[in-house]
mmCIF file of the N, C-alpha and C atoms, coordinates in Angstrom:
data_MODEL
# 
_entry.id   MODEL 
# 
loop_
_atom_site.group_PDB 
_atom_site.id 
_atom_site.type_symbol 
_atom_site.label_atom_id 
_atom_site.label_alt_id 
_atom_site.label_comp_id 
_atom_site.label_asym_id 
_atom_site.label_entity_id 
_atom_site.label_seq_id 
_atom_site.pdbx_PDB_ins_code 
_atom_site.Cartn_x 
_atom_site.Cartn_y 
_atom_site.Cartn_z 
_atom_site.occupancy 
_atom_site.B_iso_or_equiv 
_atom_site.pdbx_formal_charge 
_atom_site.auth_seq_id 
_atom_site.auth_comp_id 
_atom_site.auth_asym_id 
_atom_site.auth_atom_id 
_atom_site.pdbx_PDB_model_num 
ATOM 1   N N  . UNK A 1 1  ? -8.209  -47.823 -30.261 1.00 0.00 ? 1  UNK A N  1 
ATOM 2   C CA . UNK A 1 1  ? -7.686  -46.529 -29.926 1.00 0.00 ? 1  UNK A CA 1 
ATOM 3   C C  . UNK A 1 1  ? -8.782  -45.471 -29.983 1.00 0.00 ? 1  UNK A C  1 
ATOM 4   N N  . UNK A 1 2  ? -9.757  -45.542 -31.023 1.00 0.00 ? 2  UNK A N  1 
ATOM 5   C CA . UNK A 1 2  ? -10.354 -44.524 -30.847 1.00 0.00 ? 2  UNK A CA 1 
ATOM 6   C C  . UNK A 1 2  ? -11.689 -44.806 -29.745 1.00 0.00 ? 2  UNK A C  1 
ATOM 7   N N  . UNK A 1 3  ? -12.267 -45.746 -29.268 1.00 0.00 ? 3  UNK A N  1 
ATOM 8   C CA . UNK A 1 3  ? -12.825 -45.858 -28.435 1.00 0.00 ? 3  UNK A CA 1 
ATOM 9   C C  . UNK A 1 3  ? -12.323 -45.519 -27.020 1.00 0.00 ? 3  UNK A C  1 
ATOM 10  N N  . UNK A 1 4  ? -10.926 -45.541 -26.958 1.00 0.00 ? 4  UNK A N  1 
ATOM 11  C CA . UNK A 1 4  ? -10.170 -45.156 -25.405 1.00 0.00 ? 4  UNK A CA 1 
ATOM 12  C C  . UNK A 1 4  ? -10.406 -43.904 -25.680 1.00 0.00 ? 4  UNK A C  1 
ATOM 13  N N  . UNK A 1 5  ? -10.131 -43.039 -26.878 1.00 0.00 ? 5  UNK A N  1 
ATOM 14  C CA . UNK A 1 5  ? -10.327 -41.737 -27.174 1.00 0.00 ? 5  UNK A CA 1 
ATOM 15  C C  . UNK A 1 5  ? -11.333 -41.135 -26.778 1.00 0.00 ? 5  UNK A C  1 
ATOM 16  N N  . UNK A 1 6  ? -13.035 -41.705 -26.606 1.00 0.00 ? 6  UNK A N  1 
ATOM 17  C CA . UNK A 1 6  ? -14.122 -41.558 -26.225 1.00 0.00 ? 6  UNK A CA 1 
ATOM 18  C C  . UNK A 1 6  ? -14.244 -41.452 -25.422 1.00 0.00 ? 6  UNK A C  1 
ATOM 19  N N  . UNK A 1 7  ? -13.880 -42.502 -24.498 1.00 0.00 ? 7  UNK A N  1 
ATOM 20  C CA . UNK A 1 7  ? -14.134 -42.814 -22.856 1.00 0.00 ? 7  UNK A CA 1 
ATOM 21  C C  . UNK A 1 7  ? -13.315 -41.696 -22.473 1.00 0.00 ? 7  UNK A C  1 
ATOM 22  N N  . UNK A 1 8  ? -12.221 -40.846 -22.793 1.00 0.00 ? 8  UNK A N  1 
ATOM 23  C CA . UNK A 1 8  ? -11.392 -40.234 -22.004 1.00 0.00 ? 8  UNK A CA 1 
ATOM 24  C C  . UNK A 1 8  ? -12.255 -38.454 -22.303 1.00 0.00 ? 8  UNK A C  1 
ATOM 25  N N  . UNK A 1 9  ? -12.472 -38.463 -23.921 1.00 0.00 ? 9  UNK A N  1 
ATOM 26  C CA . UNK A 1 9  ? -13.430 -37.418 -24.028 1.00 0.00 ? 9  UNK A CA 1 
ATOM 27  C C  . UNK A 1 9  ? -14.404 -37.344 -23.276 1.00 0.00 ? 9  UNK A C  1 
ATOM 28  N N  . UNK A 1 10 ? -15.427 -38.248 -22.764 1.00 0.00 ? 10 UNK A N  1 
ATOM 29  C CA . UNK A 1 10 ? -16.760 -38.091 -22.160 1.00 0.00 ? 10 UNK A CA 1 
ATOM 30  C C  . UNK A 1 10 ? -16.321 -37.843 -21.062 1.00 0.00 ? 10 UNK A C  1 
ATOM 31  N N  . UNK A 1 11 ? -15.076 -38.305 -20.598 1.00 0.00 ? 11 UNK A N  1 
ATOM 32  C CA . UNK A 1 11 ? -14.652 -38.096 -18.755 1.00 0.00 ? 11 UNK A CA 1 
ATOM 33  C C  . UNK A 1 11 ? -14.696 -36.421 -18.887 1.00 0.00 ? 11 UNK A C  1 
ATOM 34  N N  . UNK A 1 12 ? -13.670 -36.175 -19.613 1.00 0.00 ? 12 UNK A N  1 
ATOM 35  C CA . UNK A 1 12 ? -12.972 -34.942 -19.642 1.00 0.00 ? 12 UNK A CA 1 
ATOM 36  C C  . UNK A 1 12 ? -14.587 -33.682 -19.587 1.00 0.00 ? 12 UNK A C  1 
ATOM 37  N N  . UNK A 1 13 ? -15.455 -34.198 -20.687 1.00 0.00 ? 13 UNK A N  1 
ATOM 38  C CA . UNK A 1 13 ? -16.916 -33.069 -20.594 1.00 0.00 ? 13 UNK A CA 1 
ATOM 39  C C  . UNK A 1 13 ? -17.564 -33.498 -19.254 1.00 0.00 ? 13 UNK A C  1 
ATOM 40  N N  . UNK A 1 14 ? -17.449 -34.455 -18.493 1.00 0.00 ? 14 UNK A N  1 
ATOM 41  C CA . UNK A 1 14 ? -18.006 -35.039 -17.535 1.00 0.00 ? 14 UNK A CA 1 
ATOM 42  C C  . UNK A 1 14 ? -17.314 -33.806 -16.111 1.00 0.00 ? 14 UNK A C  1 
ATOM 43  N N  . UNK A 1 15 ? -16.355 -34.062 -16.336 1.00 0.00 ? 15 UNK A N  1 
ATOM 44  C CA . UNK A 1 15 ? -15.285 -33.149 -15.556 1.00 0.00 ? 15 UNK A CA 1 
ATOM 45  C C  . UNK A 1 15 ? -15.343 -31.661 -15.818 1.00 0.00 ? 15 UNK A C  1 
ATOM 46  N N  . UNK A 1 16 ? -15.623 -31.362 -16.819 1.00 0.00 ? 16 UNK A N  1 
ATOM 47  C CA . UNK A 1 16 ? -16.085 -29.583 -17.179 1.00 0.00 ? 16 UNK A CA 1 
ATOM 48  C C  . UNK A 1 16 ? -17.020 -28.942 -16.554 1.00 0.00 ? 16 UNK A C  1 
ATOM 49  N N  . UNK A 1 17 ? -18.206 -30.141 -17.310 1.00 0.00 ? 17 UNK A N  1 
ATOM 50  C CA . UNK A 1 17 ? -19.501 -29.718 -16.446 1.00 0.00 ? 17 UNK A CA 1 
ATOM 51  C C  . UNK A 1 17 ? -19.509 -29.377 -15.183 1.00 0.00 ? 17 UNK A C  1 
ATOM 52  N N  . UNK A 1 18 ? -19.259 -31.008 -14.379 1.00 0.00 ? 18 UNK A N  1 
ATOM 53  C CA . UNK A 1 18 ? -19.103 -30.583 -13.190 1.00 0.00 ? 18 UNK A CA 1 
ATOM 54  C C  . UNK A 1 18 ? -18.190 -29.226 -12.344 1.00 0.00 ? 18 UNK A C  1 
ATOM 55  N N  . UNK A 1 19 ? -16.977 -29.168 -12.577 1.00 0.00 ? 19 UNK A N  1 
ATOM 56  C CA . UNK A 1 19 ? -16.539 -27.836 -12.901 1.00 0.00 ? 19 UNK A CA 1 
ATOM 57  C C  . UNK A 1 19 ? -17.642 -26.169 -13.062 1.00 0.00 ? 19 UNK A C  1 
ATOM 58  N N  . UNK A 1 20 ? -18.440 -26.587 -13.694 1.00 0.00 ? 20 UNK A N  1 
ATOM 59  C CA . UNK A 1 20 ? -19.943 -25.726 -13.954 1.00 0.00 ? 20 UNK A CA 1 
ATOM 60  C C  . UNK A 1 20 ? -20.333 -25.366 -13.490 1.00 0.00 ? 20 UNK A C  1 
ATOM 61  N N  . UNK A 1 21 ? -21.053 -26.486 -13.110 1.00 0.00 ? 21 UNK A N  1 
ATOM 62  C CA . UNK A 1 21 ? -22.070 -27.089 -11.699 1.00 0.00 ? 21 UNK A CA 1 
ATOM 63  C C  . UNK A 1 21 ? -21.514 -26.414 -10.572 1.00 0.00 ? 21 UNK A C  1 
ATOM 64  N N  . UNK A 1 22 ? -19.940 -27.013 -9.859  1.00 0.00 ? 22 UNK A N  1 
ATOM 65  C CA . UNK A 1 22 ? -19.724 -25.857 -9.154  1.00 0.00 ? 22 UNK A CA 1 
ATOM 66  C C  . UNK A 1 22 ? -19.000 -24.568 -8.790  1.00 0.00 ? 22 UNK A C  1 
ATOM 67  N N  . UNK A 1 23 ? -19.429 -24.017 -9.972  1.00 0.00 ? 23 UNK A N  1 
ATOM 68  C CA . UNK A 1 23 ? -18.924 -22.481 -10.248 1.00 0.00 ? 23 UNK A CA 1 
ATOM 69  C C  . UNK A 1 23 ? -20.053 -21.907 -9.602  1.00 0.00 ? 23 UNK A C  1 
ATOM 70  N N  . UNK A 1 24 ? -21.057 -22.379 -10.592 1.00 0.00 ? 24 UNK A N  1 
ATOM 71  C CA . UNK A 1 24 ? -22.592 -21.937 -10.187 1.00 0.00 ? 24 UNK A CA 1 
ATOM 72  C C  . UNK A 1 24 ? -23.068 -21.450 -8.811  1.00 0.00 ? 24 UNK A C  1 
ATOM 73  N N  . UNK A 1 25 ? -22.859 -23.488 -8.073  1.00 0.00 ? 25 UNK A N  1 
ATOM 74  C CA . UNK A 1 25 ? -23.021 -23.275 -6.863  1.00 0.00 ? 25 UNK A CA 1 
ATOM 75  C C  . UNK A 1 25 ? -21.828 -22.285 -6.001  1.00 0.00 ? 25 UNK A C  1 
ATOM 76  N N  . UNK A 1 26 ? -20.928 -21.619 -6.133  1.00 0.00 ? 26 UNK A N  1 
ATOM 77  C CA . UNK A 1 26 ? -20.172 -21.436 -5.700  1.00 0.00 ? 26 UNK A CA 1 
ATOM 78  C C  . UNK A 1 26 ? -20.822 -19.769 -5.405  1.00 0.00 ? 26 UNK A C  1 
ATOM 79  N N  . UNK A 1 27 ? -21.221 -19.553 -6.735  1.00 0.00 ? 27 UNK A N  1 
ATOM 80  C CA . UNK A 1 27 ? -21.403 -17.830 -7.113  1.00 0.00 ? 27 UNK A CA 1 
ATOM 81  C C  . UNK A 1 27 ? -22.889 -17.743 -6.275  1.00 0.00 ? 27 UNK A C  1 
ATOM 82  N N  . UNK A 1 28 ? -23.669 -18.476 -6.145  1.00 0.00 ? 28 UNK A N  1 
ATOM 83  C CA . UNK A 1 28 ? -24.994 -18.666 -5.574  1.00 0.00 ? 28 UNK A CA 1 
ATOM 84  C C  . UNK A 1 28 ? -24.861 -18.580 -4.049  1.00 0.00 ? 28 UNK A C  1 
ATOM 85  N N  . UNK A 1 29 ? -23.610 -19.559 -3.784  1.00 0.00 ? 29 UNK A N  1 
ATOM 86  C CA . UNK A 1 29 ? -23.740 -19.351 -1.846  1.00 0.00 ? 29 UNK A CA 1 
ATOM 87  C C  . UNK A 1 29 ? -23.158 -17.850 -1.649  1.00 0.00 ? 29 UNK A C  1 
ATOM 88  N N  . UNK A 1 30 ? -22.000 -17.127 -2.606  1.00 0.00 ? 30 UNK A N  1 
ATOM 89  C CA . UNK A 1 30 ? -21.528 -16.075 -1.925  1.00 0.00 ? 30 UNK A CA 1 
ATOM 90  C C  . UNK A 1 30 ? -22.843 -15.325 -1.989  1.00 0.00 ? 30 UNK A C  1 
ATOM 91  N N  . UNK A 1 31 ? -23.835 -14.853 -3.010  1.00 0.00 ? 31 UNK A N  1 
ATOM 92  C CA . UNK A 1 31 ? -24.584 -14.011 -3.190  1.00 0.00 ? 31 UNK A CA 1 
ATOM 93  C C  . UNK A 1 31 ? -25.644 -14.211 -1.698  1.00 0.00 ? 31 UNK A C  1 
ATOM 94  N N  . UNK A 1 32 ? -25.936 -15.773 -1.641  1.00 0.00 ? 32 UNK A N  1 
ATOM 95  C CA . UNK A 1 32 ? -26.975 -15.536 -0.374  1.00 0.00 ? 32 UNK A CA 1 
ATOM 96  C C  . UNK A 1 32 ? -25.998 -15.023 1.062   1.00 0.00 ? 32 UNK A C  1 
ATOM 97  N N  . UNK A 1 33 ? -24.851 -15.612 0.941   1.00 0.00 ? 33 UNK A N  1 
ATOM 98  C CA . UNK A 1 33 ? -24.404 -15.189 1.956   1.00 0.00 ? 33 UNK A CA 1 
ATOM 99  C C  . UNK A 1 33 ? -23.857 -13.300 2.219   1.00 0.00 ? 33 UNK A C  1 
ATOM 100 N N  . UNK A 1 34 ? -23.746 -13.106 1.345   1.00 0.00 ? 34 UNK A N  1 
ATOM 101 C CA . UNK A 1 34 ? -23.801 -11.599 1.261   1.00 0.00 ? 34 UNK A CA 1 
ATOM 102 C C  . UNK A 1 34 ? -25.097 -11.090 1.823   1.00 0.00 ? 34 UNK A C  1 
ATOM 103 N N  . UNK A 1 35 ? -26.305 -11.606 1.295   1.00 0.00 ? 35 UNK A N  1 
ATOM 104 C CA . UNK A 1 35 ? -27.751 -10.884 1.245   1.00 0.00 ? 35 UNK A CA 1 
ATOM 105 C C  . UNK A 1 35 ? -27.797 -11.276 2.640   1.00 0.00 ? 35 UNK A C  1 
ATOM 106 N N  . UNK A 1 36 ? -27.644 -12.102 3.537   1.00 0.00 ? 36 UNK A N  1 
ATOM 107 C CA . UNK A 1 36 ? -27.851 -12.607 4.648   1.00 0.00 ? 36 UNK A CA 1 
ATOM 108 C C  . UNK A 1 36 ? -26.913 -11.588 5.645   1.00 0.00 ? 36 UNK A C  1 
ATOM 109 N N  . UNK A 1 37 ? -25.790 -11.458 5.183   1.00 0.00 ? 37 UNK A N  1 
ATOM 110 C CA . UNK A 1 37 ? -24.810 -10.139 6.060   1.00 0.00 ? 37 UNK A CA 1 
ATOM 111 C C  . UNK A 1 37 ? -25.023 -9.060  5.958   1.00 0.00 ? 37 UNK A C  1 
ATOM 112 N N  . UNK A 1 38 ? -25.538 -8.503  5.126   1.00 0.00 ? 38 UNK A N  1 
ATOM 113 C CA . UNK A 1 38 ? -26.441 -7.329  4.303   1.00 0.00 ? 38 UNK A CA 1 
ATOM 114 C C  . UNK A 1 38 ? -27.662 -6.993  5.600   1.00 0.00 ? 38 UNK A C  1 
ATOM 115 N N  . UNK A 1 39 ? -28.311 -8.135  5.565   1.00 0.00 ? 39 UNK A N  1 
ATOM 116 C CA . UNK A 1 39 ? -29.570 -7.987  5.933   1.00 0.00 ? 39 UNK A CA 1 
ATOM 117 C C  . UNK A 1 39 ? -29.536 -7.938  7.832   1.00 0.00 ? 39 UNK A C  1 
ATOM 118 N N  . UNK A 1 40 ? -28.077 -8.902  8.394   1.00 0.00 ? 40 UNK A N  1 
ATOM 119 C CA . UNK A 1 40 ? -27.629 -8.974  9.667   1.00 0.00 ? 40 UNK A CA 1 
ATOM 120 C C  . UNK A 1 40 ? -27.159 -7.322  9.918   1.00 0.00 ? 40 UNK A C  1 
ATOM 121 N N  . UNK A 1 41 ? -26.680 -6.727  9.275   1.00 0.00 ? 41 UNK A N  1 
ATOM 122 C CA . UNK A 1 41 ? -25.715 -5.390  9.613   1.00 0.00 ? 41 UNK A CA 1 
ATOM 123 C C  . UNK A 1 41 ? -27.357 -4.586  9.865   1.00 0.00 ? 41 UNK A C  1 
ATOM 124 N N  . UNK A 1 42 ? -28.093 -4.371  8.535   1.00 0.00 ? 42 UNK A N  1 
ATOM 125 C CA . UNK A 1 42 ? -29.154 -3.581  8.555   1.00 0.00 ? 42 UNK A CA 1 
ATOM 126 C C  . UNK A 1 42 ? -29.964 -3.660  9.538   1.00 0.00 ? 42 UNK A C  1 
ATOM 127 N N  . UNK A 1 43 ? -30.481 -4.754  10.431  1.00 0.00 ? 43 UNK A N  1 
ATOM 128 C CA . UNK A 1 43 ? -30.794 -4.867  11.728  1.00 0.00 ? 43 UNK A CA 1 
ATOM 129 C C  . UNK A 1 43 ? -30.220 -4.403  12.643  1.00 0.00 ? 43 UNK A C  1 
ATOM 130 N N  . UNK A 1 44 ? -28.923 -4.585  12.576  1.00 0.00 ? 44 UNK A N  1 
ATOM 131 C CA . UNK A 1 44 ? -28.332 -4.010  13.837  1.00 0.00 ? 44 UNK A CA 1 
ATOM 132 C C  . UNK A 1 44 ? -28.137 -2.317  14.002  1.00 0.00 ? 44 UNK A C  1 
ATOM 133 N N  . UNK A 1 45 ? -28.367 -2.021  12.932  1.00 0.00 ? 45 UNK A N  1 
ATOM 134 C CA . UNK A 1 45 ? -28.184 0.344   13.136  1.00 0.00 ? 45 UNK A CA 1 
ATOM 135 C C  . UNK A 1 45 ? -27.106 0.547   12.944  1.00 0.00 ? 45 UNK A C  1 
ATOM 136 N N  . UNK A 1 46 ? -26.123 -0.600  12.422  1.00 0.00 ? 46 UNK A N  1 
ATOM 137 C CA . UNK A 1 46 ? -24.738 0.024   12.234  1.00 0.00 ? 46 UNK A CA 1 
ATOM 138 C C  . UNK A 1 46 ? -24.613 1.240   11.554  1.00 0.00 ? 46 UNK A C  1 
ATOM 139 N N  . UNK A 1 47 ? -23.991 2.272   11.789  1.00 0.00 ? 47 UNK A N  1 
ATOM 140 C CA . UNK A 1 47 ? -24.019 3.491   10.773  1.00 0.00 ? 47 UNK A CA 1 
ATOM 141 C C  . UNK A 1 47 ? -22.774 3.100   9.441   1.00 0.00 ? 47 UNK A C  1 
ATOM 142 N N  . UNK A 1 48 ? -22.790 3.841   8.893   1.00 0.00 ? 48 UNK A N  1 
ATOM 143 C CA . UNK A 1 48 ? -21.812 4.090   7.622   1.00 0.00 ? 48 UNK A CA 1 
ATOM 144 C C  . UNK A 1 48 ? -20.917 4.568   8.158   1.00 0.00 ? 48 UNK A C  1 
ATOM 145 N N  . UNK A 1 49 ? -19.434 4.742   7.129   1.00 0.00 ? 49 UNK A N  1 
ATOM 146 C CA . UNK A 1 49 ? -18.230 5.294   7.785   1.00 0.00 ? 49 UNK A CA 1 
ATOM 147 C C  . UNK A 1 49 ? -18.736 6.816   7.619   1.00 0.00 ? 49 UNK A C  1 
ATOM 148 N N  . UNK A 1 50 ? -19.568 7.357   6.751   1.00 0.00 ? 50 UNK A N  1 
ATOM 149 C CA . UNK A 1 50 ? -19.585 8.361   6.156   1.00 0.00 ? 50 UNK A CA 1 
ATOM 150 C C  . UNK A 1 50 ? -20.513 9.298   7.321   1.00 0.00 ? 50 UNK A C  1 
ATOM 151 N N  . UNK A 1 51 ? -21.931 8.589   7.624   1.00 0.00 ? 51 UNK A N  1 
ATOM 152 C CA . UNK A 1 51 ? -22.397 8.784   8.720   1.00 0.00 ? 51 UNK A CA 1 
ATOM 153 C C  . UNK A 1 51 ? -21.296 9.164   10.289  1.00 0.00 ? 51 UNK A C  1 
ATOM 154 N N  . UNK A 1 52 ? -20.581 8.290   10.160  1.00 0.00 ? 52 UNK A N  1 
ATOM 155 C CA . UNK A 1 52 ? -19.766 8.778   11.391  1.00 0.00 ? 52 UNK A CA 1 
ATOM 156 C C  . UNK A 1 52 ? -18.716 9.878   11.225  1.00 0.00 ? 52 UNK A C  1 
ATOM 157 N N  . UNK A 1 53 ? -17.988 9.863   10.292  1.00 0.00 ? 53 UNK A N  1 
ATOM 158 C CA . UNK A 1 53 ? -17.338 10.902  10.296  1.00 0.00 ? 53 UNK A CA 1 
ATOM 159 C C  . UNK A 1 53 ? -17.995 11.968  9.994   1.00 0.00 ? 53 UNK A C  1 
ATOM 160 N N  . UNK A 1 54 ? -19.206 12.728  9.929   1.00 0.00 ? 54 UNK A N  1 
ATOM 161 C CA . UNK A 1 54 ? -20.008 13.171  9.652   1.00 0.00 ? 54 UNK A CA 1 
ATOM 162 C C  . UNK A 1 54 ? -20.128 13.566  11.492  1.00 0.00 ? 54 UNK A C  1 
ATOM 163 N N  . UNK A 1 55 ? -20.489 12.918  12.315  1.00 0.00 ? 55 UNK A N  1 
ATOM 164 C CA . UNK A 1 55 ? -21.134 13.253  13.527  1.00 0.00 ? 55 UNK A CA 1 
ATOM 165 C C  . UNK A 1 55 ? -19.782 13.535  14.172  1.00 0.00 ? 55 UNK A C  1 
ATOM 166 N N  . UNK A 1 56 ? -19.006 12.753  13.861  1.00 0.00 ? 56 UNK A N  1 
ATOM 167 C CA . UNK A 1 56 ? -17.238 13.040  14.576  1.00 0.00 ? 56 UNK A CA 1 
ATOM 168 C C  . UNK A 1 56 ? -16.797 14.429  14.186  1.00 0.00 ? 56 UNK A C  1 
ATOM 169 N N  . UNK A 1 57 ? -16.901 14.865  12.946  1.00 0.00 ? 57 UNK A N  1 
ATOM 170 C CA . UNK A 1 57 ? -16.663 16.500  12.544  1.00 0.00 ? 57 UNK A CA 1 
ATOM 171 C C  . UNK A 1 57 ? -17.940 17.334  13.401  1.00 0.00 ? 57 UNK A C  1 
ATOM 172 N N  . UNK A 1 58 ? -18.736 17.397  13.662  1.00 0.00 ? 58 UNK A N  1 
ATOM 173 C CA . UNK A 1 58 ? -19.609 17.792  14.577  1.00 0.00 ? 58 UNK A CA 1 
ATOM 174 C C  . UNK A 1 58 ? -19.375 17.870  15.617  1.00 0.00 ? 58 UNK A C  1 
ATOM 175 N N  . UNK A 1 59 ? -18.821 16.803  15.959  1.00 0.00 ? 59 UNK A N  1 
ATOM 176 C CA . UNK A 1 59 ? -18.485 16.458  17.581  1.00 0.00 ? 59 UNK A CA 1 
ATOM 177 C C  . UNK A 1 59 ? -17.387 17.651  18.228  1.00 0.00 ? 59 UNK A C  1 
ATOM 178 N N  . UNK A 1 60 ? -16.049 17.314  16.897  1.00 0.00 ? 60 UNK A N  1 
ATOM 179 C CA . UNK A 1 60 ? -14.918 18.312  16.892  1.00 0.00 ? 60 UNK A CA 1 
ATOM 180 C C  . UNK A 1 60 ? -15.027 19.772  17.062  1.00 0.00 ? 60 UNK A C  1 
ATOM 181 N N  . UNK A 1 61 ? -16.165 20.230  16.160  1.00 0.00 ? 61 UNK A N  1 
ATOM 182 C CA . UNK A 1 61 ? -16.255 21.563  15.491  1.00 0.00 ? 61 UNK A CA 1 
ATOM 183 C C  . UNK A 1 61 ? -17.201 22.091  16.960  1.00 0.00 ? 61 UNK A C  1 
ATOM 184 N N  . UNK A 1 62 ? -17.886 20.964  17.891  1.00 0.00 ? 62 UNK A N  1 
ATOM 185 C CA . UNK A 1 62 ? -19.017 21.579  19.198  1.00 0.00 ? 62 UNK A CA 1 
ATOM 186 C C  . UNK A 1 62 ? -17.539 21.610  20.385  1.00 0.00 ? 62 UNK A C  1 
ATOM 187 N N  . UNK A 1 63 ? -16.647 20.801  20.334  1.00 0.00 ? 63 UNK A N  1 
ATOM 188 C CA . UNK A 1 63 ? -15.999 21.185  21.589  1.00 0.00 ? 63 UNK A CA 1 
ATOM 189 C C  . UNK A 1 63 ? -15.316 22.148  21.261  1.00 0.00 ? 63 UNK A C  1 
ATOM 190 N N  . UNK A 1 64 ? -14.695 22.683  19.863  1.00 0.00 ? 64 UNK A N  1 
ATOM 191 C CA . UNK A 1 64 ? -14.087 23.755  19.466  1.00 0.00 ? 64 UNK A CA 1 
ATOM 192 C C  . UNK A 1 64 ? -14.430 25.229  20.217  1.00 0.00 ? 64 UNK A C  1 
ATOM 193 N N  . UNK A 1 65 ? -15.923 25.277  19.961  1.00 0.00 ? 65 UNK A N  1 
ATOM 194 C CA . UNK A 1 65 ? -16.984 26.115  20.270  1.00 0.00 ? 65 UNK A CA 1 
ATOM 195 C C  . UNK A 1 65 ? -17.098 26.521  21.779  1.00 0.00 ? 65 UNK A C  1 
ATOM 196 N N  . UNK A 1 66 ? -17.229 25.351  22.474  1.00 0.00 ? 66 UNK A N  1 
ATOM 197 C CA . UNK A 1 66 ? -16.680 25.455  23.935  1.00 0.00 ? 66 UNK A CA 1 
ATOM 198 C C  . UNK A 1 66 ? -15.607 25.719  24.223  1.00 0.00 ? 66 UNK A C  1 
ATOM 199 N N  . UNK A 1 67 ? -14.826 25.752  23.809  1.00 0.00 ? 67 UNK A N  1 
ATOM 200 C CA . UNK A 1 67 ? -13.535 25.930  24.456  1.00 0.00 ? 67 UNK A CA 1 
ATOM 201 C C  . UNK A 1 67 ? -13.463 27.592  23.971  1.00 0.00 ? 67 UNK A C  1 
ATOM 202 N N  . UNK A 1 68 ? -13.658 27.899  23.551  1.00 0.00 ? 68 UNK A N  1 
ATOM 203 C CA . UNK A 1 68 ? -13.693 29.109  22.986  1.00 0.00 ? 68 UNK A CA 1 
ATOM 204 C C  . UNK A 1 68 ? -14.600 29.823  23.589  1.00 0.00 ? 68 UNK A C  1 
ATOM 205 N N  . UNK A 1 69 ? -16.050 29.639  23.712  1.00 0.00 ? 69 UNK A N  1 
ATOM 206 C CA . UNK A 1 69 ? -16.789 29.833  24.513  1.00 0.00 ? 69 UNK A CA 1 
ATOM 207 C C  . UNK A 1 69 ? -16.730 30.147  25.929  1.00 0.00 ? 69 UNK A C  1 
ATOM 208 N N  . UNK A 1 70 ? -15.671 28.989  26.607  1.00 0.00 ? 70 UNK A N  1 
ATOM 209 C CA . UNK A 1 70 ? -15.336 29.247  27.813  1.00 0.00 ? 70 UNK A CA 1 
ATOM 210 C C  . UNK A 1 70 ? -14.343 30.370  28.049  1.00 0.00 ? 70 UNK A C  1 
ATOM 211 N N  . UNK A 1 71 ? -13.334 30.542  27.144  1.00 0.00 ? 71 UNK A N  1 
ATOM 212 C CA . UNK A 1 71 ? -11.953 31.012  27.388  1.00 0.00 ? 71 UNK A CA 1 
ATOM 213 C C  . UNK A 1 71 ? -12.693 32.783  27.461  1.00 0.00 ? 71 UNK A C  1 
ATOM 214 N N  . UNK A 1 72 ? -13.951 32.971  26.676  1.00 0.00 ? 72 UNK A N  1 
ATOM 215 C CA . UNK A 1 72 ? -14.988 34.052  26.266  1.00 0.00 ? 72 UNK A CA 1 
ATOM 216 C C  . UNK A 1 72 ? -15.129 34.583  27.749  1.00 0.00 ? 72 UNK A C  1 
ATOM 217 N N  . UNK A 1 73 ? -15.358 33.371  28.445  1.00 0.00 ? 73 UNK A N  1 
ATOM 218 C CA . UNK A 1 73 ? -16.497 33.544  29.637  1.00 0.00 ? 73 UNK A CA 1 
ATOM 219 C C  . UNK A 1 73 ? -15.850 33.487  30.558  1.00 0.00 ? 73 UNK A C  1 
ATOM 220 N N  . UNK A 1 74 ? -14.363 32.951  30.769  1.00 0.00 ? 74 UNK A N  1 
ATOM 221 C CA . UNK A 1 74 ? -13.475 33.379  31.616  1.00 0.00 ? 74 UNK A CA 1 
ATOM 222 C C  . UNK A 1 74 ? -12.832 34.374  31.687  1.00 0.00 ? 74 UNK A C  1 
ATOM 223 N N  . UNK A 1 75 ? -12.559 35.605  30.286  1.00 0.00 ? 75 UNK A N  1 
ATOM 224 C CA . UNK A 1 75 ? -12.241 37.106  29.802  1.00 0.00 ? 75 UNK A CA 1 
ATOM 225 C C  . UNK A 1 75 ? -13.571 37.542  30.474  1.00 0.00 ? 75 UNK A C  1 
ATOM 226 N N  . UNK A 1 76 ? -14.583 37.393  30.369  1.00 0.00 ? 76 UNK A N  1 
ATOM 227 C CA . UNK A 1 76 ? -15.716 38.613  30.537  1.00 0.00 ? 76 UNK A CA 1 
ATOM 228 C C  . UNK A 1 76 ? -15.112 38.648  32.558  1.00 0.00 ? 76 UNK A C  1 
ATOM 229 N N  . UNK A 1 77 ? -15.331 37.177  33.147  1.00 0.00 ? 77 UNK A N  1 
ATOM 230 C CA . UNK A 1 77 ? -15.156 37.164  33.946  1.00 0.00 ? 77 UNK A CA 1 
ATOM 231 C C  . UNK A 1 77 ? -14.024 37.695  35.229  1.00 0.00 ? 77 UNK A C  1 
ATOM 232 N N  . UNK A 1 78 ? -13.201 38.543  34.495  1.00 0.00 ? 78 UNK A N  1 
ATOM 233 C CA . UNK A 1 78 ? -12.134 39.029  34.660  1.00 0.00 ? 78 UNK A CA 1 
ATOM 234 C C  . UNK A 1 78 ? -12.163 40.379  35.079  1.00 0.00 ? 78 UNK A C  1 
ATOM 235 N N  . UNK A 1 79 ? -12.869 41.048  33.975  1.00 0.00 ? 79 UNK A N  1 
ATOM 236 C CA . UNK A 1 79 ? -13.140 42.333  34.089  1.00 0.00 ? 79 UNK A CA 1 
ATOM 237 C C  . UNK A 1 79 ? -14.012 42.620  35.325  1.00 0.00 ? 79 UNK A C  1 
# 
């Protein structure tokens, strides 16, 4: 009995480890694969959300300007 006890202990740490082993590998592929998508986006010029809404409030606040501008220039044009 206590030798079956052994064989089933050594499985069981046998089985942990490995368990370990691939946690490890597990945490290792996401990280390269992150650094690799990381590094794909940064090539390409993608902007930030922050960057864009940034140029989109710009965008808003320049046709604002025109339109206003025009409605200006269609009053002067009147007189």
């Amino acid at each position: 009995m206590q030798t079956r006890n052994k064989v089933l202990d050594d499985i069981s740490q046998l089985m942990t480890n490995a368990m370990g082993v691939a946690q490890g590998a597990k945490d290792e592929a996401e990280t390269a694969m992150k650094g690799m998508i990381d590094r794909w986006l940064a090539d390409r010029d993608f902007v930030t959300r922050e960057e864009f809404d940034a140029v989109r409030a710009m965008a808003q606040k320049a046709r604002e300007e025109n339109e206003a501008l025009k409605a200006r220039i269609e009053a002067l044009e009147k007189k």
